[in-house]
MDTraj code that builds the backbone (N, CA, C; nanometers):
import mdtraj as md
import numpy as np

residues = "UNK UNK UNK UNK UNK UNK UNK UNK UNK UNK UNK UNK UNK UNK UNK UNK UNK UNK UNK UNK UNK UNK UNK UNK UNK UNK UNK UNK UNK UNK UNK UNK UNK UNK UNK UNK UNK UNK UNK UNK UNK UNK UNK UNK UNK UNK UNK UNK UNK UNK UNK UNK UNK UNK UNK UNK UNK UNK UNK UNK UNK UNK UNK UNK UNK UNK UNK UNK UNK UNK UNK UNK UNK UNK UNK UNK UNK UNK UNK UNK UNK UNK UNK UNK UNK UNK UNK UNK UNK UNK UNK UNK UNK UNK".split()
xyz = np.array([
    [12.8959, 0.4445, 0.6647],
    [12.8886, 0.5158, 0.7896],
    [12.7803, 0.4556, 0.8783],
    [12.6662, 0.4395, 0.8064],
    [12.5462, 0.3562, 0.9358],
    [12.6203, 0.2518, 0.9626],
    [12.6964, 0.1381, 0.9211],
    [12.7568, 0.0409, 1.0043],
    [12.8557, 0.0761, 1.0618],
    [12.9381, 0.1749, 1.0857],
    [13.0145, 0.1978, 1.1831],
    [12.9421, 0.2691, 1.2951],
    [12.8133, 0.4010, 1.2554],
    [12.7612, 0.4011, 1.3459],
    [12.7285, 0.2939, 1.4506],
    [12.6008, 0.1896, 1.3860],
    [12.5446, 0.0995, 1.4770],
    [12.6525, 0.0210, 1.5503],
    [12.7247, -0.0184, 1.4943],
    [12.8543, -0.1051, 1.5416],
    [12.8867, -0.0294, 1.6812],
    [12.8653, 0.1047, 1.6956],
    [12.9424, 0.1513, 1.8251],
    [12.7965, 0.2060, 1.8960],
    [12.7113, 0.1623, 1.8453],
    [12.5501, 0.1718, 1.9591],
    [12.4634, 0.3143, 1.9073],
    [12.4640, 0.3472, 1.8060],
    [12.4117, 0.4981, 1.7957],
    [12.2703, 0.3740, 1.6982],
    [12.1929, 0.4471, 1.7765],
    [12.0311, 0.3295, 1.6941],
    [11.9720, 0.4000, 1.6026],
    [11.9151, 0.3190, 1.5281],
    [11.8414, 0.3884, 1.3389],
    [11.8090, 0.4705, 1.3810],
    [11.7063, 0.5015, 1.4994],
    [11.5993, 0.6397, 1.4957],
    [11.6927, 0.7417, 1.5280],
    [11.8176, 0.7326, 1.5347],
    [11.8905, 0.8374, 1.5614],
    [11.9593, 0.8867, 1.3933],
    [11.9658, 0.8240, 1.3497],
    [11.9841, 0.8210, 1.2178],
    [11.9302, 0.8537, 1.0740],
    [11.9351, 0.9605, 0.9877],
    [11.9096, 0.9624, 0.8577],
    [11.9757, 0.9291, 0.7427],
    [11.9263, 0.8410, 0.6655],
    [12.0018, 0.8173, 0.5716],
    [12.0081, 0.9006, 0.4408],
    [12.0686, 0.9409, 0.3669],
    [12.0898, 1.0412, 0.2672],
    [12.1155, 0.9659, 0.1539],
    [12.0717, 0.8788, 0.0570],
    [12.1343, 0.7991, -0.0418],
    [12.1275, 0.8745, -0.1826],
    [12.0268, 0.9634, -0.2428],
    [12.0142, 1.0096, -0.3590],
    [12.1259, 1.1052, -0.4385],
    [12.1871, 1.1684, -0.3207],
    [12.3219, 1.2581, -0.3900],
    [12.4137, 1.1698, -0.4688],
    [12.5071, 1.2742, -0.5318],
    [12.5479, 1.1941, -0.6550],
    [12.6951, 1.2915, -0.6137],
    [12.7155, 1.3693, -0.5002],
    [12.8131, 1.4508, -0.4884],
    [12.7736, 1.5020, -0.3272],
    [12.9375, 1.5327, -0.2655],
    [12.9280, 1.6298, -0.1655],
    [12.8407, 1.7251, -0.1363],
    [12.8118, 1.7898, -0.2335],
    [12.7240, 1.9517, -0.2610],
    [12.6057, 1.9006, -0.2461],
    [12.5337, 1.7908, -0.3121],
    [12.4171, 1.7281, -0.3337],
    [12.3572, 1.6976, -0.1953],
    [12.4726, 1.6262, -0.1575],
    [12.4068, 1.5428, -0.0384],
    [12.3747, 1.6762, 0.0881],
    [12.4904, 1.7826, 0.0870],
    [12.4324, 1.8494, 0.1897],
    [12.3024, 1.9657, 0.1388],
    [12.2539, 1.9521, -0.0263],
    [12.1735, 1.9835, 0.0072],
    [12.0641, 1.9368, 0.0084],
    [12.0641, 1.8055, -0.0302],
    [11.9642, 1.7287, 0.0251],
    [11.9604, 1.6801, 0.1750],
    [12.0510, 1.7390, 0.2225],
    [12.0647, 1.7163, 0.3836],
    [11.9737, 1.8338, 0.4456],
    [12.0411, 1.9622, 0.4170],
    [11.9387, 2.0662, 0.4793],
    [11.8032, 2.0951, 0.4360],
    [11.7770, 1.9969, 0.3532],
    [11.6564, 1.9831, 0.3357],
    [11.5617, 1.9362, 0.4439],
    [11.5888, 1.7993, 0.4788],
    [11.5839, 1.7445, 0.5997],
    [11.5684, 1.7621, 0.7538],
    [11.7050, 1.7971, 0.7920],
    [11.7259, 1.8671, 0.9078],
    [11.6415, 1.9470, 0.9806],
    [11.6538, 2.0246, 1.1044],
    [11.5745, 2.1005, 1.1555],
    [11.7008, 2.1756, 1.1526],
    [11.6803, 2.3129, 1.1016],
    [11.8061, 2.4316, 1.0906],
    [11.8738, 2.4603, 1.1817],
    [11.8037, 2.4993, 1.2876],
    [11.8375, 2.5309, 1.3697],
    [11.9177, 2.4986, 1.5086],
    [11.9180, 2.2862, 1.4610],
    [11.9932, 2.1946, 1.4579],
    [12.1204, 2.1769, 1.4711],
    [12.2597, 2.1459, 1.5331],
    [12.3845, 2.1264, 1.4819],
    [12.3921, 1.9990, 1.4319],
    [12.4719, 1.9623, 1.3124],
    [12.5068, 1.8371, 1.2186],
    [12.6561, 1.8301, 1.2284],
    [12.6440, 1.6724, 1.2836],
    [12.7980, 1.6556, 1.3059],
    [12.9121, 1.5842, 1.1660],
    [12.9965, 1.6459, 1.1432],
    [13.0312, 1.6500, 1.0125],
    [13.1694, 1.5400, 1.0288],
    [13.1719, 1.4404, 0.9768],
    [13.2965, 1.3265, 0.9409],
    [13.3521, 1.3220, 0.8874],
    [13.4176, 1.3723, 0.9075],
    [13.5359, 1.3767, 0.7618],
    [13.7065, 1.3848, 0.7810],
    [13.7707, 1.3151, 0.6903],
    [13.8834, 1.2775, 0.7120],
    [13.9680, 1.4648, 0.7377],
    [14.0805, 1.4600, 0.8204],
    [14.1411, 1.5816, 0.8570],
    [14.1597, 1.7100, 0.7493],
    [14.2648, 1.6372, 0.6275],
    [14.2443, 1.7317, 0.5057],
    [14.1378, 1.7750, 0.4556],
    [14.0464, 1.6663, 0.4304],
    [13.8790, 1.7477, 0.3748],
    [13.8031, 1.8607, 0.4600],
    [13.8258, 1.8607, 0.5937],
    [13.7297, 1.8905, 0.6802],
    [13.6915, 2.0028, 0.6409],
    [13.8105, 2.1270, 0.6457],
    [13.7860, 2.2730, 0.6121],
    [13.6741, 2.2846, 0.4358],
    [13.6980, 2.1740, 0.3169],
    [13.6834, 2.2052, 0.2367],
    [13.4904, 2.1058, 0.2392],
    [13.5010, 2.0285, 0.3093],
    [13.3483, 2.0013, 0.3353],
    [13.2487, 2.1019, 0.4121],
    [13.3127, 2.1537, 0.5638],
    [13.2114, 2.3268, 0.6111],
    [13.2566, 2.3843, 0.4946],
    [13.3122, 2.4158, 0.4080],
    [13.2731, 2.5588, 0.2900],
    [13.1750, 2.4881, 0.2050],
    [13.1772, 2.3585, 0.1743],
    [13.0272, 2.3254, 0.0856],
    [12.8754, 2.3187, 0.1469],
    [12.9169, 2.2713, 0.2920],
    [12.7934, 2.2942, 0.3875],
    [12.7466, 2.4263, 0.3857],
    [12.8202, 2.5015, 0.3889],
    [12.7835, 2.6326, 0.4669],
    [12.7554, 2.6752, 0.2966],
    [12.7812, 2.6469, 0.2152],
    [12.7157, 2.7320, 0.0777],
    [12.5846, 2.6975, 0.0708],
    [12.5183, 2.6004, 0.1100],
    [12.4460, 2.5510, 0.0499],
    [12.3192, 2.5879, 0.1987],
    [12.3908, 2.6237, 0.3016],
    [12.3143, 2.6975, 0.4106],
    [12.3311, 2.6004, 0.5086],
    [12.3806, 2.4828, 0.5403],
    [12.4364, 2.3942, 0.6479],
    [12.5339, 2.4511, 0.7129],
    [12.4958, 2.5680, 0.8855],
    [12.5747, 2.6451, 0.9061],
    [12.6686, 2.6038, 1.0844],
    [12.5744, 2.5211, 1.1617],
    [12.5945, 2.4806, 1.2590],
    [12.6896, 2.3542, 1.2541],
    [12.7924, 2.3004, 1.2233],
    [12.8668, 2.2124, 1.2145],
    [13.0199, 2.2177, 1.2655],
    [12.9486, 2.1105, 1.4148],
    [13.0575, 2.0932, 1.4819],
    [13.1448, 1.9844, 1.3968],
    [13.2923, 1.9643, 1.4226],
    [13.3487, 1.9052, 1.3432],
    [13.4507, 1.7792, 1.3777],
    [13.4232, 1.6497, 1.3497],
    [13.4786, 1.5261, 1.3764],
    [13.5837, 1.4690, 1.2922],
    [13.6686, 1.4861, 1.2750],
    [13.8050, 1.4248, 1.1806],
    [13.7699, 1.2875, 1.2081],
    [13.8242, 1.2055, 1.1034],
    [13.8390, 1.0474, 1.1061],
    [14.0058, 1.0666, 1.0885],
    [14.0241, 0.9527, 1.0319],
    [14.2219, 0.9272, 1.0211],
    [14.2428, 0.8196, 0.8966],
    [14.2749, 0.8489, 0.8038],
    [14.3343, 0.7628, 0.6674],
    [14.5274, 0.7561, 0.6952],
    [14.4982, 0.6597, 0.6577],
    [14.7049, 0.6131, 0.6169],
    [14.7025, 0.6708, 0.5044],
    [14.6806, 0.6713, 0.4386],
    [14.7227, 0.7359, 0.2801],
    [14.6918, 0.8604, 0.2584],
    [14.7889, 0.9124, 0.3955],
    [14.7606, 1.0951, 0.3965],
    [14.8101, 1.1550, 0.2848],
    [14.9299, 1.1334, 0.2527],
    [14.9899, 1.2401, 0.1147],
    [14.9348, 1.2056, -0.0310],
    [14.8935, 1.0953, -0.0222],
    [14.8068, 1.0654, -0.1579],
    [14.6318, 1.1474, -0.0905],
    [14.5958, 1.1450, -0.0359],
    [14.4548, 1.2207, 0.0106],
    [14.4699, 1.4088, -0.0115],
    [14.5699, 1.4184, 0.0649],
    [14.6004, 1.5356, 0.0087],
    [14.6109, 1.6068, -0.1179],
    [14.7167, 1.5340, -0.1821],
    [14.7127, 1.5656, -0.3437],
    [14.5876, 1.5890, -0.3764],
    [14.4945, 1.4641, -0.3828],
    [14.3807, 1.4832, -0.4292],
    [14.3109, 1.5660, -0.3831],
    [14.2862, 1.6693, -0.2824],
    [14.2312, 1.7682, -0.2235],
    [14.2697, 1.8633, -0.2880],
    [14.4304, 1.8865, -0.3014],
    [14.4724, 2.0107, -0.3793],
    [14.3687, 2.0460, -0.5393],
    [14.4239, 1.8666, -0.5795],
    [14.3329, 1.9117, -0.7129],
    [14.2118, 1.9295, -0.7153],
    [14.1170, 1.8992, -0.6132],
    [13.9954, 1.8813, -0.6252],
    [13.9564, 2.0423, -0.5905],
    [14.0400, 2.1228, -0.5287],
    [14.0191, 2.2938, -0.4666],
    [14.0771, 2.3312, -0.6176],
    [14.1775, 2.2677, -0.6634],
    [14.1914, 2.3571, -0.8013],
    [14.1194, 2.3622, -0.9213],
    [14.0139, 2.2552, -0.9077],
    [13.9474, 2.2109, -1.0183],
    [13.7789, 2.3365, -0.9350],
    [13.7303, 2.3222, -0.8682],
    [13.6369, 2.4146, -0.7730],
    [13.6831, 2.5690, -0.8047],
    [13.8099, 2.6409, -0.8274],
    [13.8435, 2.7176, -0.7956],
    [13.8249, 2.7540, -0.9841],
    [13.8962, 2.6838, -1.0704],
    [13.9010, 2.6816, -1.1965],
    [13.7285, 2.6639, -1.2796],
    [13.6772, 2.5656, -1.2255],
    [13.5263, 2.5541, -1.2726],
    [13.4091, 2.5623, -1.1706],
    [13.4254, 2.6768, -1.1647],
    [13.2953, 2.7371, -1.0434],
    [13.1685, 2.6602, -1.0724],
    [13.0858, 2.5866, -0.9574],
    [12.9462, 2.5090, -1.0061],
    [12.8887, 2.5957, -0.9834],
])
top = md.Topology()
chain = top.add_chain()
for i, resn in enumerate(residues, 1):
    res = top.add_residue(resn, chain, resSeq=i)
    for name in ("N", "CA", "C"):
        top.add_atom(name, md.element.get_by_symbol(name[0]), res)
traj = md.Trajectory(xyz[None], top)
């Protein structure tokens, strides 16, 4: 993501990098760690994920997030994997 940022002019100091998460959940909460709360965080994420990335933000208290879709070709294979990934969340509560 920072090289597609910079690539289209958005400069480091505008930028935090988040590298230590090891998961979705992780990173946003090592994100609102960060942040100023009171802040909006603009959230990237491909169309199917979007809804299921604000419910991990917002658990973890990341509540202001306006929301930016990207676009994958390999929509029905992305999907699937969303289904399972809400059924596996839904089945083994973290």
């Amino acid at each position: 993501m920072y090289e597609i940022l910079s690539e289209r002019g958005v400069t480091e100091d505008r930028m935090i990098l988040e590298d230590q998460a090891e998961s979705a959940k992780d990173n946003f909460q090592n994100t609102a760690q960060i942040i100023e709360s009171d802040k909006p965080v603009v959230l990237i994420s491909s169309n199917y994920h979007t809804d299921r990335a604000v419910q991990t933000a917002e658990s973890v208290g990341v509540s202001r997030i306006p929301r930016l879709p990207s676009f994958f070709l390999g929509y029905g294979a992305d999907v699937m994997c969303e289904i399972v990934l809400e059924l596996n969340d839904l089945t083994f509560k973290r």
